[in-house]
One Martini backbone bead per residue (centre of mass of N, CA, C, O) as a GRO file, in nm:
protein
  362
    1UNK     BB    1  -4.383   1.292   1.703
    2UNK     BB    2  -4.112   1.153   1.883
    3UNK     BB    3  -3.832   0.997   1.793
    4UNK     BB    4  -3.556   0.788   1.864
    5UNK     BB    5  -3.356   0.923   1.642
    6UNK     BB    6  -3.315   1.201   1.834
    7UNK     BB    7  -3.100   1.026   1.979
    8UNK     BB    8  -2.828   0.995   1.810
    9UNK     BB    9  -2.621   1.074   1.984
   10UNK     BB   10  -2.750   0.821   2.154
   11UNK     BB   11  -2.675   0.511   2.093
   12UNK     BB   12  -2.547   0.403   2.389
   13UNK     BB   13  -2.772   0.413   2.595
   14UNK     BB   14  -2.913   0.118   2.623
   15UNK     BB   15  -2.626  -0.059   2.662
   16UNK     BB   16  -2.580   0.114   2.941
   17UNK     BB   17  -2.780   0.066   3.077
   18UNK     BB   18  -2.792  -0.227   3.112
   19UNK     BB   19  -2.499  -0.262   3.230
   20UNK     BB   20  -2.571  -0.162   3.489
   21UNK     BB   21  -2.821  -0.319   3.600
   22UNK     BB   22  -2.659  -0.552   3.623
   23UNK     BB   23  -2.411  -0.470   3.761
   24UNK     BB   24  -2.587  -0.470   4.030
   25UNK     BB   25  -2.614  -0.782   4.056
   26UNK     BB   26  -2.289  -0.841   4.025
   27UNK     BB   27  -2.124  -0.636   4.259
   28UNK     BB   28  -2.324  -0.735   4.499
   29UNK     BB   29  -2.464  -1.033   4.455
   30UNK     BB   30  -2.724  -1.048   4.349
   31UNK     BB   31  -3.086  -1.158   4.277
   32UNK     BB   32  -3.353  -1.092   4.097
   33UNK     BB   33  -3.470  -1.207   4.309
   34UNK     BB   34  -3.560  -1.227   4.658
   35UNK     BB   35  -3.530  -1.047   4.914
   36UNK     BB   36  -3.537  -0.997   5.281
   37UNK     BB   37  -3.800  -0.763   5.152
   38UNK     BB   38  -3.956  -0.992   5.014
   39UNK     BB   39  -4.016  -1.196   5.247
   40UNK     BB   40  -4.143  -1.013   5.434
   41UNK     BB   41  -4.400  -0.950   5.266
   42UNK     BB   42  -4.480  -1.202   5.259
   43UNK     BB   43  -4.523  -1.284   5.561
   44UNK     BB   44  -4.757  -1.022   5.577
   45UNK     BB   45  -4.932  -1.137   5.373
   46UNK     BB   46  -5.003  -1.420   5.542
   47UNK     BB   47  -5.113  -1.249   5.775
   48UNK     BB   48  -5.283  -1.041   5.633
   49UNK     BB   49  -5.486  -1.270   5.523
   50UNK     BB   50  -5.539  -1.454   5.776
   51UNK     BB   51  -5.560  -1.245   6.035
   52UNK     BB   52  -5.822  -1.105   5.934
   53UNK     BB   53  -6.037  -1.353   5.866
   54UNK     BB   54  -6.020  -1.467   6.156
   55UNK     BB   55  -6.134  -1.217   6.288
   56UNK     BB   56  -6.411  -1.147   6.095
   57UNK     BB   57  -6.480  -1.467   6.265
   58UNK     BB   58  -6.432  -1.393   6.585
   59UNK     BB   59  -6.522  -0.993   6.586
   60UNK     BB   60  -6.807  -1.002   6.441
   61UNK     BB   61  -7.051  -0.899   6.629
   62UNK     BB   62  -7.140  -0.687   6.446
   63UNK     BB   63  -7.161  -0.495   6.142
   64UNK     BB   64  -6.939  -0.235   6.217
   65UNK     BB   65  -6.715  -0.481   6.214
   66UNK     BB   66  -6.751  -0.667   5.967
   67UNK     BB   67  -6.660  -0.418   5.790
   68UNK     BB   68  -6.390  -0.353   5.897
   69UNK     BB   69  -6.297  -0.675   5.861
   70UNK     BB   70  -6.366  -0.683   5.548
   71UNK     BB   71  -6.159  -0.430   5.434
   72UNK     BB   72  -5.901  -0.565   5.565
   73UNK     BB   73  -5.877  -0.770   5.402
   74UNK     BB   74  -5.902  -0.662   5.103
   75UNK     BB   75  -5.639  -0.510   5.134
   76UNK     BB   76  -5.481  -0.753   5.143
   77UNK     BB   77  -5.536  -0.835   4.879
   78UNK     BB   78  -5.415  -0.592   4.748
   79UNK     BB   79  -5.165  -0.646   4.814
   80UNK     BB   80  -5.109  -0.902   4.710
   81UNK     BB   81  -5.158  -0.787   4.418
   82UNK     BB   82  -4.907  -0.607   4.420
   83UNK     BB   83  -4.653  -0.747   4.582
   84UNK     BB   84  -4.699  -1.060   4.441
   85UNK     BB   85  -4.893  -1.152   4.213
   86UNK     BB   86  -4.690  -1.001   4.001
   87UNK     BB   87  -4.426  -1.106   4.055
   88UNK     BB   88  -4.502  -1.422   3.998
   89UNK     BB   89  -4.623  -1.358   3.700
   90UNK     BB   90  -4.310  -1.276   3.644
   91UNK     BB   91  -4.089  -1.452   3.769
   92UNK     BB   92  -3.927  -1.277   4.053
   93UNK     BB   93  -3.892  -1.435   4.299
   94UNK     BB   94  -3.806  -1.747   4.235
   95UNK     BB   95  -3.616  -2.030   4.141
   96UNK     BB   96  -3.846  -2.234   4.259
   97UNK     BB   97  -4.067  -2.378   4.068
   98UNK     BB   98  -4.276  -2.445   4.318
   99UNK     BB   99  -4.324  -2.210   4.416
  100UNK     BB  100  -4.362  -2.009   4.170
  101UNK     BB  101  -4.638  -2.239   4.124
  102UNK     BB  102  -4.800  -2.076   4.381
  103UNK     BB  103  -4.764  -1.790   4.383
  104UNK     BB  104  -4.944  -1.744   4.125
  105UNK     BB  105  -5.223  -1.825   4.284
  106UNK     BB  106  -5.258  -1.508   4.431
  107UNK     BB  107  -5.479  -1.448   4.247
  108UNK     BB  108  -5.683  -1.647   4.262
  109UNK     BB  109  -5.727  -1.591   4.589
  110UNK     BB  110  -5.861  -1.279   4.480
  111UNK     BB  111  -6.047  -1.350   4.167
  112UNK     BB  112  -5.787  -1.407   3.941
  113UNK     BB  113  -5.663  -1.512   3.678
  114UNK     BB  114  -5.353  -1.595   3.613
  115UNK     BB  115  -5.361  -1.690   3.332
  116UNK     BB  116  -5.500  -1.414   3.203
  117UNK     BB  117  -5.355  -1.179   3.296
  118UNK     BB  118  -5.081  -1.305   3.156
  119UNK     BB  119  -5.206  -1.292   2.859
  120UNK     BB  120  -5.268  -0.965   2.858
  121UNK     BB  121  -4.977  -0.839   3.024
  122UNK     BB  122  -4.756  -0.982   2.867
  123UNK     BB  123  -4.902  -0.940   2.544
  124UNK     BB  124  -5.097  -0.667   2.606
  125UNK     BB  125  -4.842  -0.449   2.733
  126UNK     BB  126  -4.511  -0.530   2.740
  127UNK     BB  127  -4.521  -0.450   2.422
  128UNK     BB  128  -4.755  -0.251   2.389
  129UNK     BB  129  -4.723   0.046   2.508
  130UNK     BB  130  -4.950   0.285   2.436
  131UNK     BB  131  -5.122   0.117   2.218
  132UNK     BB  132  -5.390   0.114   2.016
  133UNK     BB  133  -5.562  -0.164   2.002
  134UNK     BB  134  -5.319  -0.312   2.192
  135UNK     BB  135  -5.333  -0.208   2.520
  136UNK     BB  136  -5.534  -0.344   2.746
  137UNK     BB  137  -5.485  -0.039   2.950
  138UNK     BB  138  -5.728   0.090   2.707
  139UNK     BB  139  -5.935  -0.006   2.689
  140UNK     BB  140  -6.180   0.002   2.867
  141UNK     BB  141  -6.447  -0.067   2.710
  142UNK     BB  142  -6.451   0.243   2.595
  143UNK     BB  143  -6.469   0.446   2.847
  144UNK     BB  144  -6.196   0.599   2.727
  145UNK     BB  145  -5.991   0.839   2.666
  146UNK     BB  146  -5.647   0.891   2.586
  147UNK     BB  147  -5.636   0.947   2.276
  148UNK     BB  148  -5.631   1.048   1.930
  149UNK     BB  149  -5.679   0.727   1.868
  150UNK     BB  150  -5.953   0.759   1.969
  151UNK     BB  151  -6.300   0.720   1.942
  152UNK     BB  152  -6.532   0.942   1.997
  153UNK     BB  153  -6.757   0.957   2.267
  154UNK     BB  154  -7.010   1.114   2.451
  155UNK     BB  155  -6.893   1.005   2.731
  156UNK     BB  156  -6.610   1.129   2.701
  157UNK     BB  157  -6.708   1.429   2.841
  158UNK     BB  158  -6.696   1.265   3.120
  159UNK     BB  159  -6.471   1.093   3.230
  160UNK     BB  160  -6.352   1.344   3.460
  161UNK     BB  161  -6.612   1.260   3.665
  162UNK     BB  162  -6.619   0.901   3.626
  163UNK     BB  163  -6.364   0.771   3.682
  164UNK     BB  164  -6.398   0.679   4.006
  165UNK     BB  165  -6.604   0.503   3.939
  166UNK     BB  166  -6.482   0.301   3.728
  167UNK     BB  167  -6.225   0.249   3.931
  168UNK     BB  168  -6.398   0.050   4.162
  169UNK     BB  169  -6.477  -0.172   3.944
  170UNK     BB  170  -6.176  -0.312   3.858
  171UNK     BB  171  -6.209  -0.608   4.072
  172UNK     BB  172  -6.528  -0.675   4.002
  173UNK     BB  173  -6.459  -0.740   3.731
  174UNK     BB  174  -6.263  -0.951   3.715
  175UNK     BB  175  -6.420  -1.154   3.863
  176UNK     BB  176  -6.715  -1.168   3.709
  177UNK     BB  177  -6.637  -1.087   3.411
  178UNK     BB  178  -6.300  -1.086   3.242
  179UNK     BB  179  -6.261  -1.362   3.250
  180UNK     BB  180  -6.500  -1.469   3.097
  181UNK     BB  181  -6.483  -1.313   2.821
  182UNK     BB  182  -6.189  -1.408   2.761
  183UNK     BB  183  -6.246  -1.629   2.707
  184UNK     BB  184  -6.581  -1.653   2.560
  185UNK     BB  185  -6.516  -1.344   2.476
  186UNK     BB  186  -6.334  -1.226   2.244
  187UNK     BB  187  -6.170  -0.893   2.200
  188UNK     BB  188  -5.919  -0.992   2.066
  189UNK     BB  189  -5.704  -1.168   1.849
  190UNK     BB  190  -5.533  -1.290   2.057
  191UNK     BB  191  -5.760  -1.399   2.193
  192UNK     BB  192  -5.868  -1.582   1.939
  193UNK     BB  193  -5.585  -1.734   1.914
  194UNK     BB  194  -5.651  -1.891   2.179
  195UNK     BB  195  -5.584  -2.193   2.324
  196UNK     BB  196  -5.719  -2.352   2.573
  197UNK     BB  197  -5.686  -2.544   2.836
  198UNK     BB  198  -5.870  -2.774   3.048
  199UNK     BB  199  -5.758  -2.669   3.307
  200UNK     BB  200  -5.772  -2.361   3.294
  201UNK     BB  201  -6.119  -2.351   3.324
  202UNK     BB  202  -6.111  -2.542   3.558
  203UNK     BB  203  -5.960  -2.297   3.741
  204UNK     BB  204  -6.162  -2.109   3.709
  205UNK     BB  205  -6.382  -2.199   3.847
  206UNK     BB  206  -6.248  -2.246   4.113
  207UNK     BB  207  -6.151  -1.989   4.179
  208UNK     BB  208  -6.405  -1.888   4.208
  209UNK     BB  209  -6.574  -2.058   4.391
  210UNK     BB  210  -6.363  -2.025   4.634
  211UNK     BB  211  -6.381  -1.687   4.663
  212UNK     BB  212  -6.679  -1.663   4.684
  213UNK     BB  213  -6.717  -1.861   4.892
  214UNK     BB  214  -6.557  -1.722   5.135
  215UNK     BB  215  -6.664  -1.404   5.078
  216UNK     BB  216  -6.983  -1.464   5.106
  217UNK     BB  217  -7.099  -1.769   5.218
  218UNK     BB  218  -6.929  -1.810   5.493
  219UNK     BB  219  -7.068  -1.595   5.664
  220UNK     BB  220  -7.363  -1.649   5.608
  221UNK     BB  221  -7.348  -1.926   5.764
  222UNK     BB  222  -7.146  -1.854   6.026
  223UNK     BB  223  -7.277  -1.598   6.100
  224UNK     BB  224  -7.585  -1.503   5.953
  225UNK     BB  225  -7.563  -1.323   5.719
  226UNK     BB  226  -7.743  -1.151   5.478
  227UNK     BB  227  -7.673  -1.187   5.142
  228UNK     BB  228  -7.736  -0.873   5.091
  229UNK     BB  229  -7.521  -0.784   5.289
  230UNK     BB  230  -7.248  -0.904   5.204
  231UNK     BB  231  -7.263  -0.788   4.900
  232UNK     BB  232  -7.259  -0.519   4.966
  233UNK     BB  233  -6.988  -0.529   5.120
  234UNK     BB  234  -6.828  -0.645   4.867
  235UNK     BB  235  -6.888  -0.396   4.693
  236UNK     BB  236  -6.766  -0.187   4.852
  237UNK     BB  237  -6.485  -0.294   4.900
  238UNK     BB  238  -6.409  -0.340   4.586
  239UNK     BB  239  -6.458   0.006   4.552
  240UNK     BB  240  -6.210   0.067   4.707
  241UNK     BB  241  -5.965  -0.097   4.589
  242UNK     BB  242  -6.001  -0.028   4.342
  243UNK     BB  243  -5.942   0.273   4.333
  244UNK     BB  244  -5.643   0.239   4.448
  245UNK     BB  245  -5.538   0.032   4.238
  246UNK     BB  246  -5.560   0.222   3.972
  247UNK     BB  247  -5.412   0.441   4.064
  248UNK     BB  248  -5.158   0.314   4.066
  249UNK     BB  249  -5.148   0.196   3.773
  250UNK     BB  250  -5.269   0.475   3.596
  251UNK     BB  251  -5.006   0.640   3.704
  252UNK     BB  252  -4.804   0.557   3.422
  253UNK     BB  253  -4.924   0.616   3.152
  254UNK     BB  254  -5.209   0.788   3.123
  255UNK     BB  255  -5.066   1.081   3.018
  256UNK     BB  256  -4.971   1.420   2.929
  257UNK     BB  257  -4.672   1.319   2.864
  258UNK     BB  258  -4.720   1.078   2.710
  259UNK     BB  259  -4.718   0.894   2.465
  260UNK     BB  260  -4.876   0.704   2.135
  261UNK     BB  261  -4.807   0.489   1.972
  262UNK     BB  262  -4.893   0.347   1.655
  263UNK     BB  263  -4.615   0.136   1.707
  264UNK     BB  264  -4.324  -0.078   1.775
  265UNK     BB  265  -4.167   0.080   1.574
  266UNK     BB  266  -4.118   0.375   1.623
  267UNK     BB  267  -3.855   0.261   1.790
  268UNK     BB  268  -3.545   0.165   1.803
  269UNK     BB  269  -3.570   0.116   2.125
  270UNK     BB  270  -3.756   0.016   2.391
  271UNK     BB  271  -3.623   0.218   2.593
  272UNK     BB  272  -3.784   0.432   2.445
  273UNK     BB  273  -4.033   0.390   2.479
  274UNK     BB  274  -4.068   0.340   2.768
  275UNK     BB  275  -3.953   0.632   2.849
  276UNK     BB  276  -4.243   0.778   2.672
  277UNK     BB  277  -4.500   0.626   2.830
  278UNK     BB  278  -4.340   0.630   3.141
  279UNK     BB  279  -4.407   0.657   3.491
  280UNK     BB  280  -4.301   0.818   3.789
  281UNK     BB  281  -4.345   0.810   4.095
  282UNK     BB  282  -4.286   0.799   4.473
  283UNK     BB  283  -4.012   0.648   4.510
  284UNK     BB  284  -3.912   0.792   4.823
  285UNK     BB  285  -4.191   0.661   4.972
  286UNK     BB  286  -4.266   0.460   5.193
  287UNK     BB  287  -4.556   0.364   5.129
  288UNK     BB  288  -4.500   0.266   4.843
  289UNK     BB  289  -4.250   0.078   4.906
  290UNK     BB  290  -4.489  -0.133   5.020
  291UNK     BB  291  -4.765  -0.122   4.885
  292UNK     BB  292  -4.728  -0.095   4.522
  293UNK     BB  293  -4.503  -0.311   4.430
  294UNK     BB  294  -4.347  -0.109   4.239
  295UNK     BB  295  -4.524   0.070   4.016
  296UNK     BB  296  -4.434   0.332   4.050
  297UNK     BB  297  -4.152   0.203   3.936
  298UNK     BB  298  -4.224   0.169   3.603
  299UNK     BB  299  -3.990   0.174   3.427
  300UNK     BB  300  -3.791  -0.104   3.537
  301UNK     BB  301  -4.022  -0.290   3.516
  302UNK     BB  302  -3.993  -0.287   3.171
  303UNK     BB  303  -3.692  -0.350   3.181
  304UNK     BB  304  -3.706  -0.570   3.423
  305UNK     BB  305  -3.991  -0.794   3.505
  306UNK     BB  306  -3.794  -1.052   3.673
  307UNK     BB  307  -3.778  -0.842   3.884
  308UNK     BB  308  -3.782  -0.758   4.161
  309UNK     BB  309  -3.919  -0.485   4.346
  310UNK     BB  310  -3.713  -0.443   4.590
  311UNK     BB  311  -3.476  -0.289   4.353
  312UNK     BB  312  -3.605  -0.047   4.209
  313UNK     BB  313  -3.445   0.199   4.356
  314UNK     BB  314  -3.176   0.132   4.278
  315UNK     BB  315  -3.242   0.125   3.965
  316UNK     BB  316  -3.400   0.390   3.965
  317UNK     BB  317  -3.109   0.563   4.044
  318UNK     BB  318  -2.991   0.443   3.734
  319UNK     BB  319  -3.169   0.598   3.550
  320UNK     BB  320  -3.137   0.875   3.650
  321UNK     BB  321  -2.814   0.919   3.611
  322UNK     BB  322  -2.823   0.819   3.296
  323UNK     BB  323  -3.020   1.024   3.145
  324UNK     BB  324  -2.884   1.254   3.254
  325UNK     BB  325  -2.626   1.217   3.134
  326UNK     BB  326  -2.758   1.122   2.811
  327UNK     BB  327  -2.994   1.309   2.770
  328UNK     BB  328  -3.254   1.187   2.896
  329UNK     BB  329  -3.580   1.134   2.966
  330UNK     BB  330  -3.699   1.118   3.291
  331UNK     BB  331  -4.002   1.074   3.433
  332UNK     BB  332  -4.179   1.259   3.713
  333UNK     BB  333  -4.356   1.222   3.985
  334UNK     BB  334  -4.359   1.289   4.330
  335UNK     BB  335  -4.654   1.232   4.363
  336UNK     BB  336  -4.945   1.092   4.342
  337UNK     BB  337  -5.108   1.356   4.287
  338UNK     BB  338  -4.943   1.419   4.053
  339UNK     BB  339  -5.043   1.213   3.879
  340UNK     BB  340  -5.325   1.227   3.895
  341UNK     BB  341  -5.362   1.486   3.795
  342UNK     BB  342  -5.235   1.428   3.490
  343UNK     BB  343  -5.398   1.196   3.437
  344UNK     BB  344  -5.691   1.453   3.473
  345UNK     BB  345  -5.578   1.603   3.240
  346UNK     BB  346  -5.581   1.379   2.995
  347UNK     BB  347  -5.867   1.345   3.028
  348UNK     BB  348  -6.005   1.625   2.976
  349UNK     BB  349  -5.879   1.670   2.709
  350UNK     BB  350  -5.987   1.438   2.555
  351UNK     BB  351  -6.332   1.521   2.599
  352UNK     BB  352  -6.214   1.654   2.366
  353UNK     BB  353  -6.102   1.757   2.114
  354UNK     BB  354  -5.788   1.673   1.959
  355UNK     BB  355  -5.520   1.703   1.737
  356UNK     BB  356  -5.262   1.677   1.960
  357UNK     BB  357  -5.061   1.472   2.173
  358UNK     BB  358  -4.757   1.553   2.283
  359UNK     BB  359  -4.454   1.434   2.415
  360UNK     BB  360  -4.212   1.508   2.663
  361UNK     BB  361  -3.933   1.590   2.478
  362UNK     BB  362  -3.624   1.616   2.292
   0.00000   0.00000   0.00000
């Protein structure tokens, strides 16, 4: 493992990395808040979620049409919690309190507890990014190993196999496992010395009870369609949403190139960090830009994550520019599917013993 001692050449590089990123929106005269773009984003977010659903009840007159604006719905989903729902749980959005307080909910609106969420994604990921045993984002049930530093089971022989189908369930997870486990049943120590208060509890069934009842019940009542046809078609569209939701968020950390430090003290810098776990893929790719959230630029959202993601392009070709310049490295994969690919060479190497995988650095 190359530690950022490694950098000593370049000492001034993160204080200079950051008076940079601010200077741009001092400079520009620009909010960390929600630009233009992001206002825009919104707009389409509350369309294409009311839209959708409109739609679904208005135009299903068959079961092949109640699918396709079914699954239209789900994306619509999809997009709020990639684009709205992570963005306000960062209060990245808005400087309005109430504002701010409002659009946190738009997890809970998708099926997610956005209070344990921010518990897990807060604490839990982006103070110990690709740390074995600290990182919510490796633990994934014990199904995959992404280090050496996790114990082989029988299971990860296969994991290169199988990994699409359980990135499937991801969002399945969360609605109805993962947030009660979360709560009721605490699987790292961080959560188990969590007190929740009672209101929490309250929005947690709330919530379910909400979404649930909008997306299995309300068609069931008002369309006629039976009980386990409904259910058939939300496990069906929500292993769609889940495999894409997945695999964007997974082709920035545990690839073949990341680092996976031991503790939080590995390096003397935390950007030093980030840029050793962390990597960028389709950065000025159109579709990315729109759809991602800017999790593809993932690089800068660890550097500065109250920072709404639409300023993301520019912040991430300033960090492009200065580790140019400062000899440091900053990892990216042109495309997605270099990503993915990337991601795919790491279980497979994983999937049999290995003496240890270091990370592409200088």
């Amino acid at each position: 493992m190359v530690s950022n001692n490694d950098n000593g050449t370049r000492p001034d590089f993160a204080k200079e990395l950051y008076r940079r990123l601010n200077n741009y929106f001092v400079e520009k005269q620009l909010s960390r808040k929600a630009d233009k773009r992001m206002i825009i984003k919104l707009i389409i977010a509350f369309c294409w979620w009311l839209g959708s659903f409109a739609l679904l009840f208005a135009v299903s007159t068959n079961a092949f049409a109640f699918f396709i604006f079914y699954a239209f719905h789900c994306f619509a989903q999809l997009f709020i919690l990639l684009n709205i729902a992570h963005d306000a749980n960062h209060r990245a959005i808005s400087k309005n309190p109430l504002l701010s307080n409002i659009l946190v909910y738009s997890f809970d609106l998708c099926g997610v507890s956005s209070y344990m969420w921010r518990c897990l994604h807060h604490q839990q990921h982006h103070y110990c990014i690709n740390i074995d045993g600290e990182d919510e984002n490796l633990v994934v049930r014990g199904l995959f190993r992404f280090n050496t530093g996790t114990r082989q089971k029988f299971i990860h022989r296969f994991q290169h196999l199988y990994f699409l189908f359980f990135y499937g369930l991801f969002t399945i997870d969360w609605v109805f496992t993962k947030d009660f486990e979360c709560f009721f049943f605490p699987h790292t120590t961080f959560l188990k010395n969590i007190k929740h208060k009672r209101k929490e509890y309250i929005k947690l069934f709330a919530g379910k009870i909400l979404y649930i009842g909008y997306m299995i019940f309300l068609p069931v009542v008002y369309l006629g369609y039976p009980l386990l046809f409904v259910i058939a078609i939300f496990l069906i569209c929500h292993f769609m949403i889940g495999v894409v939701g997945a695999l964007i968020i997974q082709t920035t950390h545990p690839l073949i190139s990341s680092a996976f430090p031991k503790s939080k003290n590995e390096y003397e810098n935390f950007v030093f960090h980030v840029l050793a776990t962390t990597s960028d893929y389709s950065v000025n790719r159109p579709l990315a830009k729109f759809f991602y959230g800017g999790l593809n630029t993932h690089v800068i959202h660890h550097l500065i994550p109250n920072a709404c993601h639409t300023h993301y392009p520019e912040l991430t070709a300033i960090i492009k520019s200065t580790t140019k310049e400062y000899g440091v490295v900053y990892r990216e994969n042109k495309s997605m599917f270099e990503a993915v690919s990337e991601h795919y060479r790491l279980l497979k190497q994983m999937s049999i013993r290995q003496p240890h995988i270091g990370p592409v650095m200088n």
